[in-house]
C-alpha angles and dihedrals in degrees: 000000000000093000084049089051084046098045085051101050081050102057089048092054083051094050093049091050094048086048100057091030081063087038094052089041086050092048100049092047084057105051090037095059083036088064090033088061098047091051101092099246092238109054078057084101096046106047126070129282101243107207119206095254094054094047133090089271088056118161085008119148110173081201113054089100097064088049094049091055099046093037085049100055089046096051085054091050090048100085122197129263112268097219103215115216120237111255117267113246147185137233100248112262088028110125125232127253100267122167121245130205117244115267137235110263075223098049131135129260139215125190124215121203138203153021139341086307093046091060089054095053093051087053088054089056104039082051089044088050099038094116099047110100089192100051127058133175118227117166136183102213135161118202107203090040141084130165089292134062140063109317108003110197110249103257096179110053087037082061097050101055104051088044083051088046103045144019100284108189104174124350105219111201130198115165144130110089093096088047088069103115107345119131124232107244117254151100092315110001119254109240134239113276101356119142093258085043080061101044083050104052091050088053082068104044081056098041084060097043095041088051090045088044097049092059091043110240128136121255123206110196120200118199136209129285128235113258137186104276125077101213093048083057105059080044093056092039094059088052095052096053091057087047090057096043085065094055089067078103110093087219096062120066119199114216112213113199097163094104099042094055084052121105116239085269101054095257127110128270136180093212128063147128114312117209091283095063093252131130103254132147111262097181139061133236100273081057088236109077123066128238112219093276095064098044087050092056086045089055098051094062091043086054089055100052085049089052091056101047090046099044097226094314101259090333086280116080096039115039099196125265111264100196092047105098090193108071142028135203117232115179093333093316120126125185122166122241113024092237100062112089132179123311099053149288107317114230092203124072115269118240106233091199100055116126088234095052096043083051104033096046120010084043098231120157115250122263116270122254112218106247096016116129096243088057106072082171093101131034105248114229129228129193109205115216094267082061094247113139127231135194126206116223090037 
C-alpha cells in the first residue's frame, strides 16, 4: 500500500517536471524566432553567430531536473565499498593472547633457560599452567645466545639469583641452536666441534647443573629436535649426548623429543600430531624452529618430567598423569616407577621373585607356613606334657 502511494507521488513529480521542462523549451523557441524576425534579413550575414553558451540561455538544460531525480536515486542505491582489513597474524611460534588466573602471591615458581627454544617453551607452560593459581613460569631467556660466543650471558650466576630471590621450584633448560658454529672466546679461539670445543662446552652444561644442584633444586633438560638438514644433525645429536650425559644425576631428567617430532617412517616432517591428537604443523619454515603447536607439544613432555620430580606440587599444581603406567599419584606423592620405595634408586636388578617384591609391589599375600595359625589347611598337633600327642579337630 505504502510502495503503490509512493509509486504515485512519484509519477506526478515526474509529470510537473515534464511539464515545465515542455513550457521553458516553448518559451525559449518563441523568443528566439521572435529575435530571428526583427533582424533585417540582410544584415543576417553580416552580424555574429551567436552559439547557445554564449546566449542569453546560457548553461540552460530543460532537462537537469529529470537528471537530478533518476542519478539521485542511483547514487543512493550505490552503496559504498565495505574495505576488508588484512587478518591479523602471528609470527610463527608466537603464542596467542590466553587469560591466566591470578596467581598466589606464594606460589611456586619454575624457571625456564635458555635460548630462542627455551622462550617458547616457557610460553607452553605457562599456557599449560595457566589455571593453576600455585604454580607460575618466569624464564630468563636470550634469544640470539647460547653457552659460546663473545660475550655469553652468565647463565649461571643469572640462575642463582633468582633461585636465591624467589621460590624456585624446578629450573627447566633448552638451549644449543644458537651454539652451532660458533667458536669459544680465547687466544686463539677454540674452534666449533673440536675435541676442547667440546671439553669446553661440557665445563658449562655442568657449571648450570652443579649451581642448580647445590642449591638443591631439580633440573629438567630438553634436547634438540631433529630438522631437516643432515649435517645439522649431527650437529644437534653431539650436543644431545652431552645433554644426556648431565642427566647421570637422579635429580636431572633429559627430555628427549628427536623421535616425536619423526614421521611414521623415521624421516623428518614438519607436520604431526599437537597435544590434542590432531594433524597440525609443528615446524617453521627454515625446518629448525618450532610454531606454537610445536612448542606446545615440547612443553607437554617437559610437564610431565616436572610432574614427576615434584610429585604433584602439593597435590595441587600437577594432577598425575593417568595414561603414564609408570607412575601413580597417592595424596599428592608421585615416584616413578611403582617398584622404588623409600631410601633411595637401587643400582642392582631387582629380583622380581622375591617374596618381598611379590608382596611389597605386585601386593600378593605371602606364602603359607604348614601348622601356623593363618594356614587351616592342616590340623595343628599338640604333645601334652605326658607325650602323648593330640590333634585338634579329632
Amino acid at each position: 500500500m505504502a510502495a503503490a502511494k509512493c509509486g504515485r507521488k512519484r509519477f506526478k513529480t515526474i509529470r510537473s517536471l515534464l511539464a515545465v521542462a515542455c513550457a521553458a523549451v516553448i518559451s525559449a523557441s518563441v523568443t528566439l524566432s521572435s529575435t530571428a524576425v526583427a533582424e533585417p534579413i540582410e544584415d543576417v550575414r553580416n552580424d555574429p553567430i551567436i552559439l547557445a553558451q554564449n546566449g542569453p540561455f546560457r548553461g540552460f538544460n530543460p532537462f537537469a531536473p529529470l537528471k537530478r531525480l533518476f542519478r539521485g536515486d542511483r547514487e543512493r542505491k550505490r552503496q559504498k565499498p565495505v574495505e576488508k582489513r588484512p587478518a591479523a597474524t602471528r609470527p610463527a611460534g608466537t603464542a596467542p593472547r590466553f587469560e591466566v588466573v591470578e596467581k598466589d602471591p606464594d606460589a611456586g615458581l619454575i624457571l625456564v633457560v635458555g635460548d630462542r627454544m627455551a622462550r617458547g617453551v616457557a610460553d607452553g607452560l605457562r599456557f599449560t599452567l595457566a589455571d593453576k593459581p600455585q604454580i607460575r613460569i618466569e624464564r630468563i631467556t636470550d634469544d640470539k645466545s647460547g653457552f659460546t660466543g663473545e660475550p655469553a650471558p652468565d647463565w649461571s650466576t643469572q640462575v642463582l639469583s633468582k633461585i636465591r630471590g624467589a621460590d624456585v621450584k624446578a629450573v627447566v633448560v633448552m638451549i644449543g641452536r644458537e651454539d652451532i658454529g660458533e667458536a669459544f672466546p680465547g687466544e686463539p679461539p677454540v674452534e666449533f666441534m673440536t675435541s676442547e670445543w667440546l671439553e669446553a662446552y661440557m665445563d658449562e652444561i655442568d657449571e648450570l647443573v652443579n649451581t642448580v644442584r647445590r642449591e638443591k633444586k631439580p633440573v629438567v633438560w630438553a634436547g634438540l629436535p631433529p630438522t631437516n638438514n643432515e649435517i645439522l644433525n649431527g650437529d644437534f645429536t653431539q650436543l644431545n649426548s652431552l645433554f644426556q650425559g648431565a642427566s647421570e644425576d637422579r635429580r636431572v631428567r633429559y627430555v628427549d623429543i628427536w623421535d616425536i617430532f619423526l614421521a611414521e617412517d623415521g624421516t623428518y616432517s614438519s607436520f604431526g600430531p599437537d597435544v590434542e591428537g590432531k594433524n597440525a604443523r609443528l615446524r617453521t619454515n627454515d625446518r629448525i624452529g618450532f610454531t606454537w603447536a610445536g612448542y606446545r607439544k615440547v612443553a607437554f613432555f617437559v610437564e610431565r618430567e616436572l610432574s614427576r620430580l615434584l610429585g604433584g606440587y602439593g597435590g595441587l599444581a600437577f594432577e598425575g598423569v593417568e595414561d603414564d603406567p609408570n607412575f601413580i599419584v597417592l595424596t599428592g606423592r608421585t615416584t616413578s616407577p611403582e617398584s622404588l620405595l623409600l631410601g633411595g634408586e637401587e643400582t642392582r636388578e631387582i629380583d622380581k621373585n622375591s617374596p618381598a617384591y611379590r608382596y611389597f609391589v605386585k601386593g600378593e599375600p605371602p606364602s603359607r607356613i604348614r601348622g601356623r595359625v593363618d594356614d587351616p589347611r592342616h590340623p595343628i598337633e599338640e604333645t601334652s606334657a605326658l607325650g602323648l600327642s593330640d590333634q585338634s579337630g579329632s
